[in-house]
N, C-alpha and C positions, 0 to 999 in steps of 0.2 A: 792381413786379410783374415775375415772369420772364416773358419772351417769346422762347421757344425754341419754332421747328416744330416741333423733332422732338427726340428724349433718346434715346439707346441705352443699353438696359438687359441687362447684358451676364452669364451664369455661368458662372463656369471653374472645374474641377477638374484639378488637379495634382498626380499621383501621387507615394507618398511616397517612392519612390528618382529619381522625375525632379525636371528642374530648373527653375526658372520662366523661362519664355520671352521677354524682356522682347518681343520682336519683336512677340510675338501683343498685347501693349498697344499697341503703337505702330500696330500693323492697326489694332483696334481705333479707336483714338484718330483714325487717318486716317478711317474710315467717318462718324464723328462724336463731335466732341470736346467736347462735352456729352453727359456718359456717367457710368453708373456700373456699377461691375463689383465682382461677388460671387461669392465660392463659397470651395473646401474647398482652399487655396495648401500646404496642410501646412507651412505656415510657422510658424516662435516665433521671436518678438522680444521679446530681455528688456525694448526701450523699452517694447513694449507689454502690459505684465503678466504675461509668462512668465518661467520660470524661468532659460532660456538661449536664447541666439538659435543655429541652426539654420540649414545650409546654405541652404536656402531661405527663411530669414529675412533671411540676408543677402542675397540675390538681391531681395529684398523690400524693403528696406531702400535697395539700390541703383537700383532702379524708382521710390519713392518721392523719394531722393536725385534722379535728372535733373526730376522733376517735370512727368511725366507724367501721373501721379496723385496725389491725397493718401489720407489713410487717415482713416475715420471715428474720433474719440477715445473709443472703449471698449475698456477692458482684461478686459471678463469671458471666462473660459473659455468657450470654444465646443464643448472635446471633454472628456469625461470616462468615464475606464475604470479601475472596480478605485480605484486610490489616485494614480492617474494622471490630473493635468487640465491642459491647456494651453488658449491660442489658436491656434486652425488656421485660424478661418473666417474672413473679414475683407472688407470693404465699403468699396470703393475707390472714386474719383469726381474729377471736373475742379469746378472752382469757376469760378462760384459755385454750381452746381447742389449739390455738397458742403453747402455751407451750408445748406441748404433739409429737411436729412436733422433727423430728430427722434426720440426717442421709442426708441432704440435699444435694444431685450430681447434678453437670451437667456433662451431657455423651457428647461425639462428636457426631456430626451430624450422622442420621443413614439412609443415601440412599433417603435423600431429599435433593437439590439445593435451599431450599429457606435458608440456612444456621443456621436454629433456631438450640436449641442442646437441645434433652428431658431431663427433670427435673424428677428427682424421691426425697421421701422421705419416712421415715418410721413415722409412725404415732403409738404409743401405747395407744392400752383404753382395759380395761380390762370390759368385763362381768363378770355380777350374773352367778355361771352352771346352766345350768337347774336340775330339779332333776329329777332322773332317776323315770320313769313309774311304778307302783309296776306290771303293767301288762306286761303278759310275751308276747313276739311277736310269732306271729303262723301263720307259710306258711300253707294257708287253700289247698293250691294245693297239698302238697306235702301229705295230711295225706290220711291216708289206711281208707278210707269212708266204704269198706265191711268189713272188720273187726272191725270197730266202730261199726256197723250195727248191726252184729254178737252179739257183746258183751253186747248190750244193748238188743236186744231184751230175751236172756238169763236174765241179770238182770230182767226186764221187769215179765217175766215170775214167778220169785221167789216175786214180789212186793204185800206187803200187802194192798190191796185198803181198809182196814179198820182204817188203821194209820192215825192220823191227824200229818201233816207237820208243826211246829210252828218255827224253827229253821233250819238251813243249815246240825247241826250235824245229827238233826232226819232222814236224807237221809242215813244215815251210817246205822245207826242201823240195 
């Protein structure tokens, strides 16, 4: 079972004349290093099913190389325009939380022209249950206040004020 408090789930976009930052993974990574991070790298790396790898592939490439991150293994296109399709988007992560990734799609484009295609995955981690309250939950709205009212001051009435209380049972008696 994973037993992580906390997972940072992180999305970066990386413009396509800028350069990938390794810096900002290493932030990142400092804040918490069970993480996983996603978004639009404008990265191609022909390891990962593009045509040519791309200055910011290899930035990609060298961030993956120190092993800050690893990379989810799917090579489907992410962007597609015209006759034009690569991988740009890509889903990064520490392990073992990497491992736990599943299920990984690319859907087609859904009513955007900038051609990217949403990524989904299934991620399993399992919690502790909580355990259940021994206290009983009670709608203070819904209860009959004059017949509580009633009944106690009736009890009220029969009450020995000569009793000493030392216990919850001695209220019984």
């Amino acid at each position: 079972m994973l037993s992580y408090k906390s997972i940072l789930i992180s999305s970066i976009y990386v413009a396509p004349t800028a350069k990938i930052d390794i810096n900002i993974f290493q932030e990142l990574y400092n804040i918490n290093d069970n993480c996983i991070i996603v978004g639009d790298l404008n990265a191609t790396l022909s390891e990962m099913g593009s045509k040519k790898t791309n200055a910011r592939g290899k930035q990609l490439q060298e961030l993956l190389n120190e092993g800050l991150a690893e990379c989810v293994d799917d090579d489907s296109p992410t962007f597609e325009i015209n006759d034009y399709e690569a991988k740009l988007d890509w889903i990064l992560g520490s392990q073992p939380l990497l491992s736990f990734i599943t299920n990984v799609e690319t859907h087609p484009t859904i009513g955007t022209i900038n051609g990217h295609k949403p990524l989904t995955f299934d991620i399993t981690l399992e919690a502790e249950p909580k355990s259940t309250s021994p206290r009983l939950p009670l709608n203070f709205k819904e209860a009959k206040w004059t017949k509580f009212r009633s009944k106690l001051d009736k009890q009220l009435i029969l009450w020995n004020y000569d009793l000493s209380l030392n216990s919850p049972l001695d209220i019984i008696r």
